[in-house]
N, C-alpha and C positions, 0 to 999 in steps of 0.2 A: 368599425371597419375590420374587415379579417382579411389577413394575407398568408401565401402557403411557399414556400421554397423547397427545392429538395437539396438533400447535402449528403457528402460521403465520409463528414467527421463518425468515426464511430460505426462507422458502415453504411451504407445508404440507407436514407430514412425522408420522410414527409413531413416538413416541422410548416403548424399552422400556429398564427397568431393573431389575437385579438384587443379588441379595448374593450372596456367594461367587467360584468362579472366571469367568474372561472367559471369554465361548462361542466355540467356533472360528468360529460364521458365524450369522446375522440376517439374513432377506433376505422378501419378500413373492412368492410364485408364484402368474401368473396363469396364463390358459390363451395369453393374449398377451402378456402382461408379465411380466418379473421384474423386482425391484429388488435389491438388494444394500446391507445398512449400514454406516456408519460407526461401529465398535465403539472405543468407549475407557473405561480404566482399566483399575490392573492392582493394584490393593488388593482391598480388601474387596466394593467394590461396585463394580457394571460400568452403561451406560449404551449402548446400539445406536441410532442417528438414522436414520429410513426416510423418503427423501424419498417424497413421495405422486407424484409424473412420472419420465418416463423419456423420452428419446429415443430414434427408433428410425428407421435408414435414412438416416444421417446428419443428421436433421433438428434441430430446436430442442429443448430439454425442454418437456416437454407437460406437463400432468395425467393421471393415470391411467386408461385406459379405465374406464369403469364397468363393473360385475362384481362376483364372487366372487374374492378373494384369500386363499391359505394364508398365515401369519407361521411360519416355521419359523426355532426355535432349538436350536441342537443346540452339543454340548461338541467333543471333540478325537475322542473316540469315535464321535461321529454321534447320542448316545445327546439325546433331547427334554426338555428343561427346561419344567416347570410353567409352565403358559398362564397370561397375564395377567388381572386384573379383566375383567369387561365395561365396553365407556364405551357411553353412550348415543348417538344420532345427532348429530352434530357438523356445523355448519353451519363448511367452511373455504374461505370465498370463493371458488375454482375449481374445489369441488367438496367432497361431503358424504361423509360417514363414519361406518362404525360398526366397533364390534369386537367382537365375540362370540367368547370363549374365543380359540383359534387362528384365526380367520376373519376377516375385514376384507371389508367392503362397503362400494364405491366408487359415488356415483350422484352425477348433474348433479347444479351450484349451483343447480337453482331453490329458491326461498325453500317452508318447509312450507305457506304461506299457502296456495300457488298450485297445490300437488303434490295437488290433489284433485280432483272432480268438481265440486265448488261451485266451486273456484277458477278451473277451467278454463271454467266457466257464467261469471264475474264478468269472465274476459279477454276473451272471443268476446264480449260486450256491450257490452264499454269498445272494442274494437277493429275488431270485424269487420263490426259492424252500422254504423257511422258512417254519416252521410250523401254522398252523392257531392261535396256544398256543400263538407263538409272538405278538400277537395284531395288531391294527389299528390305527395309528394317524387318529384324526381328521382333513382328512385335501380333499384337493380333485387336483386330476392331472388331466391336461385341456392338451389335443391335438386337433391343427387344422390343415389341408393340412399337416401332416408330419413334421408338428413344424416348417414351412416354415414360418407363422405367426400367431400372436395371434388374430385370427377373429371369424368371423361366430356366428352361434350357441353357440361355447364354450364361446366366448367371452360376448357376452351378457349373458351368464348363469352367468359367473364372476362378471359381475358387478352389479346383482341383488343378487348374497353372499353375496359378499362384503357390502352391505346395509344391507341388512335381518341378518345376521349369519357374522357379523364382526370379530371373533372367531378364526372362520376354519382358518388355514392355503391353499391358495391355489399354487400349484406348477404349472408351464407352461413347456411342452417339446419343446424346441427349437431346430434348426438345430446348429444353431452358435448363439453367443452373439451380433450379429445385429439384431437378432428380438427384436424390443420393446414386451414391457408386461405389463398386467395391475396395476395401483399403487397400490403399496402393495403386490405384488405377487413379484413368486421367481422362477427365470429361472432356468432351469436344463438341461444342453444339452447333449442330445442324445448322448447313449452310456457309458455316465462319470457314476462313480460311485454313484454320486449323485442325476442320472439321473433313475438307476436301483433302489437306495434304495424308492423313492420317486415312482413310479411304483406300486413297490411290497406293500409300507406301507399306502399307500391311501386309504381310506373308500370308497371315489367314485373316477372314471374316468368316464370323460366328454369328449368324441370322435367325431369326426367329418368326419373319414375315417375308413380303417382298421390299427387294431392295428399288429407292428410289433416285431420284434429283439423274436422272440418266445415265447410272451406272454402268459402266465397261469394265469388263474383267481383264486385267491385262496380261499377261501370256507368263506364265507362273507364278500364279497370284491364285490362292483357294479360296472358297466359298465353301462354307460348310452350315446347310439349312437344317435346323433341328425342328423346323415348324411348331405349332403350339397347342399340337391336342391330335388322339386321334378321334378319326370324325364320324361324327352320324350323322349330320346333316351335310348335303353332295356341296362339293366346291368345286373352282373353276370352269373344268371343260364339262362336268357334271352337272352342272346348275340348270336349274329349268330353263326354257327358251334359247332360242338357237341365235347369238348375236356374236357378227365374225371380226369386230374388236374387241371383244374380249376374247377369245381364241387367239387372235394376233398377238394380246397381249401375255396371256399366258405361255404361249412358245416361247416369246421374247424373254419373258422370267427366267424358267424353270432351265434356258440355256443359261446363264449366266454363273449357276451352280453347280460344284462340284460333287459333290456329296449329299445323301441327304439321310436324316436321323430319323427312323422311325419308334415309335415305345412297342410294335409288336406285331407280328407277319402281317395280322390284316390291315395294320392301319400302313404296312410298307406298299400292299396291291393297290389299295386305295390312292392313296398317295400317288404313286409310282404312272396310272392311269390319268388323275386326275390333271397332271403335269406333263403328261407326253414325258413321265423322265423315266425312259424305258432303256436306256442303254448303258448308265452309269451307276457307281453302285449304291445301294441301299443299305446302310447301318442300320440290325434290326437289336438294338442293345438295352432296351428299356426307357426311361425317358431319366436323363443326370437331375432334373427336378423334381423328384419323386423321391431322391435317396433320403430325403429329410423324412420324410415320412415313416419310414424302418429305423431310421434311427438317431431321429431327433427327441429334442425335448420342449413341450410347451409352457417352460414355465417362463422364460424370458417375454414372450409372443403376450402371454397375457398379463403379466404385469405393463409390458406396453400401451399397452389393450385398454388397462384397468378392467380386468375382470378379475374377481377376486376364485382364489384355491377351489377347488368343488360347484362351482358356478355350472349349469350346465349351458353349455353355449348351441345355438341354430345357427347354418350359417346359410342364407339364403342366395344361391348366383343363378341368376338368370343369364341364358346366352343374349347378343343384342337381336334386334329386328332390322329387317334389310329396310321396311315402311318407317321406320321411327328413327330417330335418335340419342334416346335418350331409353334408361330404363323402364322396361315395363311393368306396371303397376296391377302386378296382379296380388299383391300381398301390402296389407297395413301391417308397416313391422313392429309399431308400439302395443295394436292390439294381438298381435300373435306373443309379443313380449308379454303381456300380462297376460294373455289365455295360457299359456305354456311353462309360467311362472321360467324366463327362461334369458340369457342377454341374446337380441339377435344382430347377426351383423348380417349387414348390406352390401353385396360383393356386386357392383355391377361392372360388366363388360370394359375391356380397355376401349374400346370404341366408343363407350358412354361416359370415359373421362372426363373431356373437356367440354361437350353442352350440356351436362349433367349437375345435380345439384345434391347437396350431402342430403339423407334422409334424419332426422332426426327423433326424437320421442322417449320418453323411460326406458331404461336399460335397450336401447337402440345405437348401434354404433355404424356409423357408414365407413365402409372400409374398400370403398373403388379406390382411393388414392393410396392405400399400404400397399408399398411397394412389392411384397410377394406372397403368392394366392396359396404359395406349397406351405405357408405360417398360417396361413388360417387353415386350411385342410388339419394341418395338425393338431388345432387348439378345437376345434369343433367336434361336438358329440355325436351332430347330426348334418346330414347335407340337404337340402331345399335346393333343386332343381329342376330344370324342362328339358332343352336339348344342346346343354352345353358338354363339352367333351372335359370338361371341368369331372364327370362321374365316373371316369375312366382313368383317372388320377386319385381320388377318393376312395374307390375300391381296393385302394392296396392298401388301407387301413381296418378293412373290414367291417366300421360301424355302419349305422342305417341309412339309406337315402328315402327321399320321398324326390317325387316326381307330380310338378304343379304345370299340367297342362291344358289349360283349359282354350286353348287358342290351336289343338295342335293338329286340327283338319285342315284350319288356314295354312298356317306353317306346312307341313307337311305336302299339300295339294298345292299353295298357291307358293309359297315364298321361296322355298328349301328342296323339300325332298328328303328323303331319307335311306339310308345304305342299306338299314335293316328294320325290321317290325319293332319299335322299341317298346309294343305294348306288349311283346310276347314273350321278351327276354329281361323286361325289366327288374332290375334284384332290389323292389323296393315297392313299395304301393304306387300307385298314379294316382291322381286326384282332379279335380275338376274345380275346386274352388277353395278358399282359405276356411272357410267352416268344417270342409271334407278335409283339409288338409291336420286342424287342429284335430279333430276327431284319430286321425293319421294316427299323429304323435302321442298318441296318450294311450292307445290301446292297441297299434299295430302290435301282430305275432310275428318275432324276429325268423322263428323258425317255419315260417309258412314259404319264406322266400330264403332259406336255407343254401334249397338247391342248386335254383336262380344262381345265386351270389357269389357259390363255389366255380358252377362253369363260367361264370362272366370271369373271375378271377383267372381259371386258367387261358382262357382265350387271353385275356386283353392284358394282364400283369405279371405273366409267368418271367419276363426280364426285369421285372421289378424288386430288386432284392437287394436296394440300399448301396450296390456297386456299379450303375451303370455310366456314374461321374468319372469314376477308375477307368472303366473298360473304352470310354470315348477318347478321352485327352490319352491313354496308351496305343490308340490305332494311331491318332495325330501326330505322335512323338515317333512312333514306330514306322510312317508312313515319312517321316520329314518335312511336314509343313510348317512344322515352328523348331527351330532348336534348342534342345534343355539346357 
């Protein structure tokens, strides 16, 4: 007979138990996590302890991404031992629980009170509505990718407060309690109550997508949109076919914002059109997630990594597909790892987070879940990409891109569109296939796309010069939206 409880001795954890022999392994498989148990007895009966966190990239122990989890138990043979009871939904402070047969479903601590539509009616009332009379903490709410994690723009804004304006209180929107967050900052996840108050009572929000759960800006309250790339492929009101809720929706956006952050003149026209956000102003100051680039160091990044000193590293990011959801498989990364004698990592899309699944294979590291894309830019020798605006942040280190596009008549005619020819400005080869692509790396002439590389640099990264974290948090201070 086997039974499973969960318990918060020691932190939340998944303790099963058994009669008869000890099982060779106990362990919880995500599509990004695994855990591994601590199995003891060696009598009659056996007992496996599954903490519910893991760390990952050398960071701290987290909570478990929320998701679907396997519990796999198996003997010496491999062979599966009878699933445990079902437990019901388990309320464990940093996060809830259920167990169905072999299955484990992990989702954010919010309270069941709040986990509803009524609930979410009773928070937007207590919070959102207040009057302007109620005031403003001094403090500022940071969202990046949907609280998926603490990156980007918002992040490098945080850690230039944090220096300048040690003061402020800053709040971060998390999906669940495995997002890390910047020290000294204070997670609030989405949805919770502490999540709406923190929302509504901020002086500034620091955004990096669109704001959701029906945001209202209230009448001295800042928004400051840094967005997250500039674009080559059209957004919004530019997007193919003429559909007048999303035009609705996008006015409805782009008013809610006060400012918005561009990394460089054209990505500010661009922008500025593609948002009908033509009357207010446009910061054209480089992108604050790029200063690591000028003047970071990667030796931290890959010891996290385990990539060992002189290793040359690939790093391949694909932007997502509007048809798909998950990454596109246009690269086996173990064989590009042994054709290129090289480690490659797998950067898929924030959008291919959570129905995505880690890639793995020899010297193969998937790194959609490392928290920030401007640590790997740094640690990579080369970049592998199609039309992610990911290349327009990489250019300010000036090593090689390749460009794997072999879908990008669809993309371009049917899905996307594009601002500009990118086959004709490209600073980098294009390629058509993973065979064309290795050929690419082994024998590209850096100086054939010299030219290329120089003008794409001054168009797109001429604000790009390791102070643009400075130049933003000193308008904000200078303007009075938070005080030092």
């Amino acid at each position: 007979m086997t039974e499973a409880r969960f318990t918060t001795e020691g932190g939340p954890a998944l303790v099963v138990s058994g009669e008869g022999e000890r099982p060779a392994s106990v362990e919880i498989v995500g599509s990004r996590a695994r855990v591994a148990a601590r199995v003891s007895g060696r009598g009659k009966t056996w007992k496996a302890t599954l903490p519910l966190r893991a760390a990952r990239w050398g960071g701290a122990e987290l909570p478990l991404p929320s998701g679907s989890y396997q519990v796999r138990i198996a003997d010496a043979e491999g062979r599966g031992i009878r699933p445990p009871q079902d437990i019901a939904l388990t309320q464990l402070g940093t996060l809830r629980a259920t167990l169905e047969g072999w299955t484990l479903q992990v989702g954010p601590p919010i309270d069941p009170a709040y986990d509803s539509g009524e609930g979410q009616d009773a928070l937007e009332r207590r919070y959102a509505t207040r009057p302007a009379a109620a005031g403003f903490e001094n403090a500022v709410f940071f969202e990046s990718f949907y609280g998926r994690n603490a990156s980007c723009n918002p992040l490098a804004i945080d850690r230039e407060i944090a220096r300048r304006a040690p003061g402020v209180t800053r709040y971060w929107s998390v999906v669940d309690l495995s997002v890390a967050v910047p020290e000294g900052a204070i997670p609030v996840v989405e949805g919770s109550p502490d999540w709406w108050r923190a929302r509504g009572s901020a002086r500034l929000l620091v955004v990096n997508d669109w704001l959701r759960r029906r945001f209202a800006r209230r009448t001295g309250q800042v928004v400051l949109q840094t967005w997250h790339g500039t674009p080559l492929k059209r957004l919004a009101l530019h997007r193919p076919g003429f559909d007048p809720r999303r035009m609705a929706a996008v006015f409805r956006e782009s008013r809610r914002w006060n400012v918005l952050l561009a990394q460089n003149p054209y990505a500010a026209r661009i922008l500025g059109k593609a948002y009908a956000f033509l009357t207010r102003p446009v910061w054209v100051e480089g992108y604050p997630r790029n200063d690591v680039l000028t003047t970071g160091d990667d030796a931290a990044t890959r010891e996290a990594l385990g990539i060992r000193p002189g290793e040359r590293v690939i790093l391949y990011a694909p932007t997502w597909r509007d048809d798909r959801d998950q990454i596109v498989d246009f690269v086996d990364p173990a064989a590009l790892a042994s054709a290129t004698d090289a480690v490659v990592l797998v950067r898929g899309h924030s959008r291919t987070l959570l129905p995505g699944r880690d890639a793995e294979g020899p010297r193969v590291i998937d790194v959609t879940g490392f928290p920030d894309t401007s640590q790997l830019l740094l640690v990579a020798d080369a970049l592998v990409t199609d039309y992610s605006s990911v290349m327009f942040d990489y250019s300010v280190t000036g090593k090689p891109m390749y460009f794997l596009v072999p879908d990008m008549e669809h993309y371009r005619g049917e899905l996307r569109g594009f601002y500009f020819d990118l086959a004709a400005h490209a600073p980098g080869p294009m390629v058509r296939s993973q065979e064309e692509l290795v050929t690419a790396l082994a024998g590209a002439d850096p100086s054939r796309y010299a030219a290329r590389y120089a003008q794409w640099r001054q168009k797109f990264n001429a604000r790009d010069d390791g102070h643009a974290a400075e130049r933003v948090v000193a308008r904000i201070l200078d303007q009075g939206f938070i005080e030092a």
